[in-house]
C-alpha positions in Angstrom: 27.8 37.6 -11.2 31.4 37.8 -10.5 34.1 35.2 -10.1 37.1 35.9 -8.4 40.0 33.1 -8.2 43.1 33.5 -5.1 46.8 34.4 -6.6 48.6 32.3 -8.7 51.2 30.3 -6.3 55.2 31.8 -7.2 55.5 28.2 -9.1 53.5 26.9 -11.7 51.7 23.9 -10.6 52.7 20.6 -12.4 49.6 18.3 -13.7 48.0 17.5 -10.6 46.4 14.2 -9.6 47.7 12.1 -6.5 50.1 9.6 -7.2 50.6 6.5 -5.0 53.4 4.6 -3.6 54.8 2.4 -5.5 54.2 -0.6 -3.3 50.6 0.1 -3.6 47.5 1.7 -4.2 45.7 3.8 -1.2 41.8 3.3 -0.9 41.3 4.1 2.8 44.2 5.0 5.8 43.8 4.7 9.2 42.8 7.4 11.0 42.7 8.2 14.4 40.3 10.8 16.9 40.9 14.5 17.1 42.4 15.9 20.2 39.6 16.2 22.8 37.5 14.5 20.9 34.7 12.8 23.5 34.5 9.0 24.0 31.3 8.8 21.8 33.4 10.4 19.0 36.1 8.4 19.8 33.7 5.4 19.2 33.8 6.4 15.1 37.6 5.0 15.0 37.9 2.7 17.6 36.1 0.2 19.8 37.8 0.3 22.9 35.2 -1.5 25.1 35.2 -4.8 26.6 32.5 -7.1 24.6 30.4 -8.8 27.1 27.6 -11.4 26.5 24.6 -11.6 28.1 22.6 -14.1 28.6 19.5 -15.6 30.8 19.6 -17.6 33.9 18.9 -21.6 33.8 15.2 -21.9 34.8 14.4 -23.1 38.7 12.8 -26.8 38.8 9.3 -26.2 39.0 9.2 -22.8 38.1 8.0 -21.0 35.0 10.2 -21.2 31.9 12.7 -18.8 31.5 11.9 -16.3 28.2 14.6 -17.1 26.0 16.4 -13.5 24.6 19.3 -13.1 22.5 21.2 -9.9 24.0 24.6 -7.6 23.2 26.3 -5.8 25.8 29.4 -3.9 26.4 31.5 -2.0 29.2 32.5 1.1 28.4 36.3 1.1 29.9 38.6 4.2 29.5 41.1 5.5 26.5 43.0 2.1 25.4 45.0 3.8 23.2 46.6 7.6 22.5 46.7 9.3 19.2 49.8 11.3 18.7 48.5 12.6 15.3 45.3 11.8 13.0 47.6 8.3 11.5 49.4 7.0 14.4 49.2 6.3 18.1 50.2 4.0 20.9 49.2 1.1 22.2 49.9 1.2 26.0 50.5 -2.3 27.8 48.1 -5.0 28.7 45.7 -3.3 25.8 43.6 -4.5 23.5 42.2 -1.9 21.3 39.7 -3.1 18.0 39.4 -0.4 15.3 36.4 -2.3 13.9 35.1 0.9 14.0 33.1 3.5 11.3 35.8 5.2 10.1 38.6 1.9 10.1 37.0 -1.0 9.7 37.0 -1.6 5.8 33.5 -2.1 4.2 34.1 -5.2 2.2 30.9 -5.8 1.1 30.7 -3.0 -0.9 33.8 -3.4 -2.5 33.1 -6.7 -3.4 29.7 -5.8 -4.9 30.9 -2.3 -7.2 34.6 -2.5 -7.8 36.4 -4.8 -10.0 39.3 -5.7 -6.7 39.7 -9.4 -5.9 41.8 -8.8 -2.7 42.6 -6.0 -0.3 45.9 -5.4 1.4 46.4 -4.4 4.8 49.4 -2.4 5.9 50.1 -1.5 9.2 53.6 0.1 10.3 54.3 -1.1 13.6 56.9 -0.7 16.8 57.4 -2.5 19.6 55.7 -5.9 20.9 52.1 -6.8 20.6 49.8 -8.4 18.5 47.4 -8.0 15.4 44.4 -9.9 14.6 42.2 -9.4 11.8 38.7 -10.6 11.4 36.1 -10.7 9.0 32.1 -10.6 9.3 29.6 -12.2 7.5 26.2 -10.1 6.4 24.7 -11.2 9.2 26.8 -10.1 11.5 29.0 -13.0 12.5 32.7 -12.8 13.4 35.5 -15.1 11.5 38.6 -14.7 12.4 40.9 -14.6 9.8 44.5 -14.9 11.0 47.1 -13.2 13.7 50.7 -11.7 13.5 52.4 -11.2 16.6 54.8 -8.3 16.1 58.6 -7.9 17.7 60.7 -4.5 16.9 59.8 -2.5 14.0 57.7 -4.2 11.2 56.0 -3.1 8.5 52.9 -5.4 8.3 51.2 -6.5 4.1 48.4 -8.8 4.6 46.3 -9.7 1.4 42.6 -10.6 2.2 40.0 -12.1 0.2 37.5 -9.7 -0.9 35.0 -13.2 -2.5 33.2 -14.1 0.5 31.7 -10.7 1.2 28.8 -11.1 -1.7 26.2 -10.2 0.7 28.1 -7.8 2.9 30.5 -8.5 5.6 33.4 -6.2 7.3 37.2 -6.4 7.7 38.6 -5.0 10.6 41.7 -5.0 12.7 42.4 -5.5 16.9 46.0 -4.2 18.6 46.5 -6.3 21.5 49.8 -5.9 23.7 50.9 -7.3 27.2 54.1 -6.8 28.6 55.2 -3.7 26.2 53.6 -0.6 24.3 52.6 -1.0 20.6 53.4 1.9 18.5 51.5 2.4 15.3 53.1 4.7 12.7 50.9 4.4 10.1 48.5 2.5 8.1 45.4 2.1 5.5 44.0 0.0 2.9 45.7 -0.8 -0.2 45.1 -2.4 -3.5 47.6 -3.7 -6.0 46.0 -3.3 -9.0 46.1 -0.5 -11.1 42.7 2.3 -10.7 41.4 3.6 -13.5 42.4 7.1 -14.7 44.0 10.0 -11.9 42.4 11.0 -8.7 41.7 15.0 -9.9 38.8 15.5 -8.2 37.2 19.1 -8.5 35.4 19.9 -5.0 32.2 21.7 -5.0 30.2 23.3 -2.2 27.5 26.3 -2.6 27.0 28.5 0.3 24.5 30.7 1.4 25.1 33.2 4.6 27.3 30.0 5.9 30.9 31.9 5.9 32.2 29.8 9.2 31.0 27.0 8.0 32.6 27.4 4.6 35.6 28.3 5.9 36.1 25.4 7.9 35.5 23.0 5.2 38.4 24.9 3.0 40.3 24.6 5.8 39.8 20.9 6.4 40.3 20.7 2.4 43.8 22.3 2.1 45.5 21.3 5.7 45.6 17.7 4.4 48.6 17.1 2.2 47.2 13.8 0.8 43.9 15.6 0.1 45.4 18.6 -1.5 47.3 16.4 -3.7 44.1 14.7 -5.2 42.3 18.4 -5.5 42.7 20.3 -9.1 40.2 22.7 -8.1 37.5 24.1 -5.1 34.3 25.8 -6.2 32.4 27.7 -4.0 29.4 29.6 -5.7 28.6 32.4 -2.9 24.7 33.0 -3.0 24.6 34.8 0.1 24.9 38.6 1.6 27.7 37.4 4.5 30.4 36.6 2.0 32.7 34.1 2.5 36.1 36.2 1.7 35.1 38.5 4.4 35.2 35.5 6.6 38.2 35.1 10.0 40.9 32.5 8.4 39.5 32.5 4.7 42.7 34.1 4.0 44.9 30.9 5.5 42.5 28.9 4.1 42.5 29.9 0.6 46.6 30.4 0.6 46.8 26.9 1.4 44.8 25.8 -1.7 46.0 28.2 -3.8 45.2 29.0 -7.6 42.6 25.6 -7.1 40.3 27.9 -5.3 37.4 29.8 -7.3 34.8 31.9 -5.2 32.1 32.4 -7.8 29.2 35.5 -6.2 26.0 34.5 -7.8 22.3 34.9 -7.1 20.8 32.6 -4.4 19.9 30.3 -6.9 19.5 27.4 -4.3 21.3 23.8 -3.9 20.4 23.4 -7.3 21.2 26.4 -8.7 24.8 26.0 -6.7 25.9 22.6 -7.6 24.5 23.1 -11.3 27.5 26.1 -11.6 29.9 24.0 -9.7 29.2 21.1 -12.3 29.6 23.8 -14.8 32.6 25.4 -14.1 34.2 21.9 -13.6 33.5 20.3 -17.2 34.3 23.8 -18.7 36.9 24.7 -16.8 39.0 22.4 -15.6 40.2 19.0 -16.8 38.7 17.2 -13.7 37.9 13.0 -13.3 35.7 13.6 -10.8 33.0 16.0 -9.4 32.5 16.1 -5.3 29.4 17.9 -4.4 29.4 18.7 -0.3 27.1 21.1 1.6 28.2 23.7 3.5 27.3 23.2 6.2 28.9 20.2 7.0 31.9 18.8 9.5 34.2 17.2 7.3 36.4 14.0 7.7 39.1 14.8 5.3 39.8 10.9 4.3 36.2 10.6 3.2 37.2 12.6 0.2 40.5 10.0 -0.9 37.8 7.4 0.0 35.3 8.4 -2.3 37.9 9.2 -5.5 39.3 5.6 -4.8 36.0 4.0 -4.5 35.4 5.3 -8.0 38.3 4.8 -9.6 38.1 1.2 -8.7 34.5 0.8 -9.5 33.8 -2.1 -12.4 31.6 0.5 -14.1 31.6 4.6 -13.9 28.8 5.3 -10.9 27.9 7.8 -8.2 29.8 7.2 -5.3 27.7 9.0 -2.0 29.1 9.9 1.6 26.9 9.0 4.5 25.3 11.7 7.2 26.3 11.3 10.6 24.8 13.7 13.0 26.5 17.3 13.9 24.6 17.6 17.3 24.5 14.1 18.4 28.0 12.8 16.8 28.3 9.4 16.5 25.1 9.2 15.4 24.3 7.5 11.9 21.2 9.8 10.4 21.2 7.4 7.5 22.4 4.0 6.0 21.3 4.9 2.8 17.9 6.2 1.1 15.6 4.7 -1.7 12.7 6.3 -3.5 9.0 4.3 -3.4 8.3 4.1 -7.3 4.8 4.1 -6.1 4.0 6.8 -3.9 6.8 8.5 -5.3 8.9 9.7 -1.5 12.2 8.7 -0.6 12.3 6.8 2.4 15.4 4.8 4.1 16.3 1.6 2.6 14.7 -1.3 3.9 16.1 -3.2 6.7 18.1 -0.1 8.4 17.7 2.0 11.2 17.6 5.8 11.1 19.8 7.7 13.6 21.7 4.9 14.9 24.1 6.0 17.4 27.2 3.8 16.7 28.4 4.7 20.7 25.6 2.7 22.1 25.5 -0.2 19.7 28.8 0.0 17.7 29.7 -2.2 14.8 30.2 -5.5 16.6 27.6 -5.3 18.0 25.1 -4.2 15.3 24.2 -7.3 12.6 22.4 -5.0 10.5 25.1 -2.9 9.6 27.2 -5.7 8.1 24.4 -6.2 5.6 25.2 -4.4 2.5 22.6 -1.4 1.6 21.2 -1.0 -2.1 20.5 2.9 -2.6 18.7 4.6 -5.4 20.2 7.9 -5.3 22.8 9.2 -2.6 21.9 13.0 -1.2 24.4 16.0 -1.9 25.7 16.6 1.5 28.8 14.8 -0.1 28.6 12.6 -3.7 30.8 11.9 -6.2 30.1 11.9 -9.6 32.4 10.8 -12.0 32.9 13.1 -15.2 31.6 10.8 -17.8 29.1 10.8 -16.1 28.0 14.6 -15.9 28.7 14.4 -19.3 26.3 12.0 -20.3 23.5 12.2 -18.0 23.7 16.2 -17.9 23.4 18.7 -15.3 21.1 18.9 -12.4 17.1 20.4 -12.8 16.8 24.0 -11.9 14.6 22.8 -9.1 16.4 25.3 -6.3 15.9 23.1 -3.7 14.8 19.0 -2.8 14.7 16.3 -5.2 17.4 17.5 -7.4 20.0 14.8 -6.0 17.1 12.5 -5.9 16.4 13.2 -9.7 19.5 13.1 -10.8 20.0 9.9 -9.1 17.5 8.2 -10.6 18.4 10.2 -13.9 22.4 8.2 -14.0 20.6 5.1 -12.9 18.0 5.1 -16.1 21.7 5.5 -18.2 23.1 2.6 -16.4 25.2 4.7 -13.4 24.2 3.2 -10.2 24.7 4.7 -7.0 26.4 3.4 -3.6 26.0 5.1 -0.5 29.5 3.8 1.2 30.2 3.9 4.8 33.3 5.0 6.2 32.8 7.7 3.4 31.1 10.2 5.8 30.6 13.2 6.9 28.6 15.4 9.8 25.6 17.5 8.8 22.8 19.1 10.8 20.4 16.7 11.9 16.9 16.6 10.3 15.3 15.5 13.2 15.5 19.7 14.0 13.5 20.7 11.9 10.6 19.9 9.9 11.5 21.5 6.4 7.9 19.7 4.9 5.8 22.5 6.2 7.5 25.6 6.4 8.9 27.4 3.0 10.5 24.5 1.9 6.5 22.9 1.6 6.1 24.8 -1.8 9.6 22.6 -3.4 9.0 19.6 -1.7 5.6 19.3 -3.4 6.1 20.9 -6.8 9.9 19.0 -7.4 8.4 15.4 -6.0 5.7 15.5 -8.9 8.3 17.2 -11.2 10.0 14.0 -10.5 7.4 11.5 -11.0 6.6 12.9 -14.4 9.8 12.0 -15.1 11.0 8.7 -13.7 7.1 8.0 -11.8 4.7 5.7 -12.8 2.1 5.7 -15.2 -0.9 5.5 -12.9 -0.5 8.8 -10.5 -3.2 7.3 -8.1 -0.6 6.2 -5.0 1.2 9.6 -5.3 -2.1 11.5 -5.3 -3.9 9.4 -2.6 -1.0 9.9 -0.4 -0.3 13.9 -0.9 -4.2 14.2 -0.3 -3.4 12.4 3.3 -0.6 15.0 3.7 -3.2 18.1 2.9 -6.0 16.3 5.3 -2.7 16.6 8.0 -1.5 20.1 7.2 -5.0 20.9 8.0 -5.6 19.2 11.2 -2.4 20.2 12.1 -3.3 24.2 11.2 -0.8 24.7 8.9 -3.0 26.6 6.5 0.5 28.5 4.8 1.9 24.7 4.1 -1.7 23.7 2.2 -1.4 27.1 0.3 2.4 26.1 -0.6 1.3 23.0 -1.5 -1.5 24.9 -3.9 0.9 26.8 -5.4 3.1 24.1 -6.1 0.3 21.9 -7.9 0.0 25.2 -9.9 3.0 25.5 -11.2 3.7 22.0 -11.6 0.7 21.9 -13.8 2.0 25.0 -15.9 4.6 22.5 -17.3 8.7 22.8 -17.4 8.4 26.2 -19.4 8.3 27.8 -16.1 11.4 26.0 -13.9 14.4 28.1 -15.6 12.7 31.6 -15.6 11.3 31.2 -11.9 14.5 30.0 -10.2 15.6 33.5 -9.1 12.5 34.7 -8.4 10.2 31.8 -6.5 11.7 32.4 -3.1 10.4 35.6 -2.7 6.8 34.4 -3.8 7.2 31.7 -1.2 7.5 33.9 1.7 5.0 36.7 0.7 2.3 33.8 0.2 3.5 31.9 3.6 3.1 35.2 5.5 -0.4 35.7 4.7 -1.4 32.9 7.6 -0.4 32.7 11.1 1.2 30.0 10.8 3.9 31.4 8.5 4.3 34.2 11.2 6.6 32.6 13.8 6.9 34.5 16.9 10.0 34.6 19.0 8.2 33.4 22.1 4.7 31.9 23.5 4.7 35.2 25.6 4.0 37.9 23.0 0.5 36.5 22.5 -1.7 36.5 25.9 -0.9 33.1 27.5 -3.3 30.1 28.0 -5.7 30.1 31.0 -5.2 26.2 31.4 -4.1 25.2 34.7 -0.5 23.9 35.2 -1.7 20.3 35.3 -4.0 20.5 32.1 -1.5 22.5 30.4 1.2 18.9 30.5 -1.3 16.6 29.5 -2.1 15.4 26.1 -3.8 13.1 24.5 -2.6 9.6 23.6 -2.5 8.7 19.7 -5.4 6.5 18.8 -4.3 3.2 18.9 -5.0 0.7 15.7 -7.2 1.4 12.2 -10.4 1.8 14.1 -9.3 4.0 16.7 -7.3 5.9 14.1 -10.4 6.1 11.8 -12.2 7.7 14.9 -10.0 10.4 15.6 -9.6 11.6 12.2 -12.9 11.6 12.0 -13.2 13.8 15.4 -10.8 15.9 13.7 -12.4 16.7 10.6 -15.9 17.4 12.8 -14.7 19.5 14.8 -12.5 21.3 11.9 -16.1 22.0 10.6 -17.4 23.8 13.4 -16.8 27.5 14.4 -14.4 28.1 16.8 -15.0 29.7 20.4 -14.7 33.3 19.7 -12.6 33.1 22.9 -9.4 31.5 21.7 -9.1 33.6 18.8 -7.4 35.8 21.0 -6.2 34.1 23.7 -4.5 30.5 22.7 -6.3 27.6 24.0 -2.8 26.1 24.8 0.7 26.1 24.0 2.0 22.8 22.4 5.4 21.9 22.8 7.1 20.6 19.4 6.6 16.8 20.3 3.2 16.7 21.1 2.2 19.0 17.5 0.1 15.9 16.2 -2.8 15.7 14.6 -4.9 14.0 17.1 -3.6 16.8 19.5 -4.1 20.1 17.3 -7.7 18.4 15.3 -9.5 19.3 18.5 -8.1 23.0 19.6 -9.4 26.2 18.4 -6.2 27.7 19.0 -2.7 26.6 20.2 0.8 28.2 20.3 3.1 26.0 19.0 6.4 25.4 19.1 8.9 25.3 16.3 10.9 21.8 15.5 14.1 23.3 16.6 13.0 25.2 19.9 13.5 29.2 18.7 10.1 30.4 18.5 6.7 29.4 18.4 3.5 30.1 15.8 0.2 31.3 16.8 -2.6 28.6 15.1 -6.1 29.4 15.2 -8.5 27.3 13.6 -10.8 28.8 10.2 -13.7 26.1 8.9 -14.1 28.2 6.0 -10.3 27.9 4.9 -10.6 24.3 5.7 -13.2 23.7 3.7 -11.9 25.9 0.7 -8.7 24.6 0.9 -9.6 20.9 1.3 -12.3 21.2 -1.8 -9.7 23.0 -4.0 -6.9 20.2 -3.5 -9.6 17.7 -4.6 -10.3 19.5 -7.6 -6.7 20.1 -8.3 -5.5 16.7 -7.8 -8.2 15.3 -10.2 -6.7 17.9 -12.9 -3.7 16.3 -12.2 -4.7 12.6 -12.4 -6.9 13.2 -15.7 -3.6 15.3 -17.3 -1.2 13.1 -16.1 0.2 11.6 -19.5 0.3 15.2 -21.2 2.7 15.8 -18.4 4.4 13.2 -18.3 5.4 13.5 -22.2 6.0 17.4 -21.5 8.4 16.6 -18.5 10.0 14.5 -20.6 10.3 16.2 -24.0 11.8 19.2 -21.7 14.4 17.2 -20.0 17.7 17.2 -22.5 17.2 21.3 -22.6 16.7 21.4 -18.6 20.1 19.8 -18.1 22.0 21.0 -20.6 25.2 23.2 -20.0 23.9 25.6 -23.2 20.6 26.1 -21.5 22.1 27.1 -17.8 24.7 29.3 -19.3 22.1 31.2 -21.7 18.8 30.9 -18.7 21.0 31.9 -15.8 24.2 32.1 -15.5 25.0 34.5 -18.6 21.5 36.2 -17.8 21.9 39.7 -15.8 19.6 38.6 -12.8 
């Protein structure tokens, strides 16, 4: 392993840590769309629609009564207002722009709830003639308004609002209105007056892997801010990859502008666990950090979201996890996830009830949405962007060497059995690659979803496995019917290993990757192809070919089919379609009632760049769905042995001693 740091700067740097203006204390700014940023971007900042209500038409004498619906609308009109840089813009006449938006409205409920603030201050920096009106939302969604300024010359605007009535949840946000003249903002953000705890001296963390433009980018986004750079003391990046980030167009800009903060560490591919693990590392022994900010890398960044999440915690009543949300690279002002929970039963993570997944905030922004003023209760927040404070690392330890899933899950739950709680925060946020392109639960990444969920419930699960097993059996009954025969050997393999106890997480990490993909390429379905046309194609007519079966509808129909499914699983295939494909399945129609009834199907993968060739074996079936019976009943009858293994194990798992001495000291 070597670590290589960028040249001193010609000055010595003072103590850093960001220090704010006197007349206040910064938690969130005002921010304002990139240049060319599309409308539905543009929708993250501002609201510059015209709210319409809609509503039904009086019923006719005589006629049928009219069904009573509640509806939202809006018109989408054109750009209200023009951003001359990323904190101030213009307010052309007769405009009304809102910026109860993601990224500007201020999340009050959440404040209210986890940091010790009474009152906010808004501060706006103003120029010309217009208005501002600030309202206030309840956690069902209903506007207050909360009181108007109308604004003449230059003024500098200091509003306090009452953080007390947003117990449940509940939003502040702000409107620009003008009329006869333009509205210039200079500035604006956020404030509090009393004191935070301790500095913002956040060390900033991201592990890559063959991600160099990516990487890049965020280092970029990280140094070009002079706010931002002011709250950074240091930037790791553990490189696990071949394409190394140095060798990367514009790392050289990228690093100059951080300077001697920046420390490209070339280890191993070790995995996300194995990253952030030496990024929390090389922060408590290296550097004299407050607080720890995981991000992936391959992630868009919004620069504020880091001074968001260092003032969140510094404000916090208690020390806690303070998590970024996911909004989707590809489709942008979509919302992947309000916030995520783990099922103490079945032991999966799952969103938090009462949200929606992949809410696009263009189509039903946040005036219009009543379940986004509710405030969201998380168990664990994912590393695509977290903060952790650094009494907490030191206490609750370093992550599992679990390489990949369930390690921000785990640890998670981990803080929250010490007392740190977690909030997933919006207007925190960040862009990541959608999930909904892949399906990461039965290629490679099978084996560590498996083996790390039940390395997890043996340590934070319940004491009766039985909802955990009965629901991974459903998921080996699917791979089946679904032909993934290399997923059910993953998922094997995991059981294995999770059965040989802890002794084996530490001396694997390096090495299980490569056992992964030799046992995954010993079945078809772990053999993608680049296209349906390197395997003889389907004699199916065109109008066969598009049609597919609908899913069963209700218990008893579902009952039926999966017992269709398993029949015909059992029978021997038509020697036929072991060489030609019965059909080629598109991605969205690769469902069990749709692949439990072919002998053979090309399929195609989640995100549209190959295909797999599937062909049905009722002796592997049967093998493999006797052996996971078996298995699962070792586990169920071993289960407090494991447990009190899992357990015992943990304090030498996450200790800094053991990841020096196990891996990072250890020629690999």
């Amino acid at each position: 392993m070597t670590i290589s740091e960028t040249p001193p700067r010609s000055k010595p740097a003072r103590r850093r840590g960001a220090t704010p203006p006197s007349d206040g204390h910064l938690l969130q700014r005002v921010i304002l769309p990139r240049t060319g940023d599309p409308m539905s971007v543009r929708s993250l900042y501002l609201d510059e629609r015209t709210g319409i209500r809609l509503t039904t038409v009086p019923g006719v004498a005589g006629g049928p009564e009219p069904k009573k619906v509640d509806l939202a609308g809006s018109a989408v009109t054109a750009r209200r207002l023009r951003a001359t840089s990323r904190t101030s813009a213009v307010v052309p006449d007769q405009s009304e722009v809102s910026f109860a938006a993601y990224f500007n409205a201020f999340a009050a409920g959440y404040w209210r709830r986890w940091s010790r603030l009474t009152e906010v201050r808004l501060k706006l920096s103003l120029e010309g003639a217009g208005r501002v009106d600030v309202y206030r939302t309840k956690s069902d969604g209903s506007t207050i308004f909360e009181r108007g300024v109308v604004v003449t010359g230059r003024q500098e605007l200091d509003m306090a609002l009452d953080l007390r009535p947003f117990e449940d949840g509940g939003w502040y946000w702000f409107d620009l209105t003008t009329d006869e003249g333009e509205l210039v903002l200079h500035g604006g953000g956020w404030y509090a007056t009393d004191e935070p705890t301790g500095r913002a001296a956040v060390a900033v963390g991201t592990p890559t892997f063959n991600r160099p433009a990516d990487c890049v980018a965020t280092l970029t986004a990280l140094g070009e801010d002079p706010l931002v750079r002011e709250a950074i003391i240091a930037v790791i990046v553990p490189d696990q990859g071949t394409k190394k980030v140095r060798d990367e167009p514009g790392f050289e800009q990228a690093a100059a502008a951080l300077g001697d903060r920046l420390k490209i560490i070339d280890q191993p591919n070790l995995g996300g666990s194995g990253g952030y693990a030496r990024i929390m590392y090389e922060a408590l022994e290296h550097t004299d950090c407050e607080q720890i900010l995981y991000m992936d890398d391959d992630i868009l960044l919004e620069p504020d979201s880091v001074l968001r999440a260092v003032a969140f915690s510094r404000y916090s009543r208690s020390p806690m996890l303070v998590g970024g949300q996911m909004l989707s690279l590809q489709a942008r002002s979509q919302l992947s996830t309000m916030g995520e929970v783990v099922d103490r039963g079945t032991f999966l993570w799952r969103n938090a009830p009462g949200t929606e997944p992949h809410h696009d905030l263009a189509a039903g922004p946040l005036r219009q949405t009543p379940w986004l003023h509710r405030r969201v209760d998380v168990d664990y927040n994912a590393w695509w962007t977290c903060l952790i404070p650094r009494v907490v690392a030191e206490d609750v330890g370093m992550p599992l060497p679990l390489f990949i899933k369930w390690d921000d899950a785990e640890y998670g739950l981990r803080a929250r059995a010490k007392g740190y709680r977690t909030a997933t925060v919006p207007g925190i946020g960040i862009w990541h690659m959608s999930f909904l392109e892949k399906d990461d639960t039965s290629d490679w990444q099978a084996y560590f979803h498996y083996r790390n969920r039940f390395v997890a419930a043996a340590l934070h699960g319940p004491d009766n496995p039985t909802a955990l097993l009965r629901d991974t059996l459903k998921r080996t009954v699917r791979h089946l019917l679904l032909l993934e025969y290399s997923a059910v050997a993953l998922q094997r393999m995991a059981m294995r290993d999770f059965l040989s106890g802890p002794e084996h997480l530490f001396p694997t990490l390096p090495t299980v990757l490569g056992d992964i993909r030799a046992k995954r390429s010993e079945f078809d379905d772990g053999r993608p192809l680049d296209s349906a046309t390197q395997v003889p194609l389907s004699e199916l007519d065109a109008l066969s070919a598009q049609v597919f079966p609908e899913p069963p509808s209700g218990r008893v129909g579902a009952v039926k089919g999966l017992a269709r499914g398993v029949l015909h699983n059992l029978r021997a295939p038509d020697p036929v379609h072991q060489a030609v494909p019965q059909r080629n399945v598109p991605a969205r129609h690769a469902q069990w009632f749709v692949l439990s009834r072919l002998d053979s199907a090309t399929v195609a993968t989640p995100d549209g760049r190959g295909v797999t060739f599937r062909r049905r074996d009722p002796a592997l079936f049967r093998s493999m769905l006797g052996n996971a019976v078996s298995e699962y009943r070792h586990i169920a009858k071993a289960w407090p042995d494991l447990q009190r293994r899992y357990r015992a194990a943990l304090p030498e798992l996450t200790s800094r001693e053991a990841w020096a001495r196990e891996v990072f000291d250890r020629k690999i």
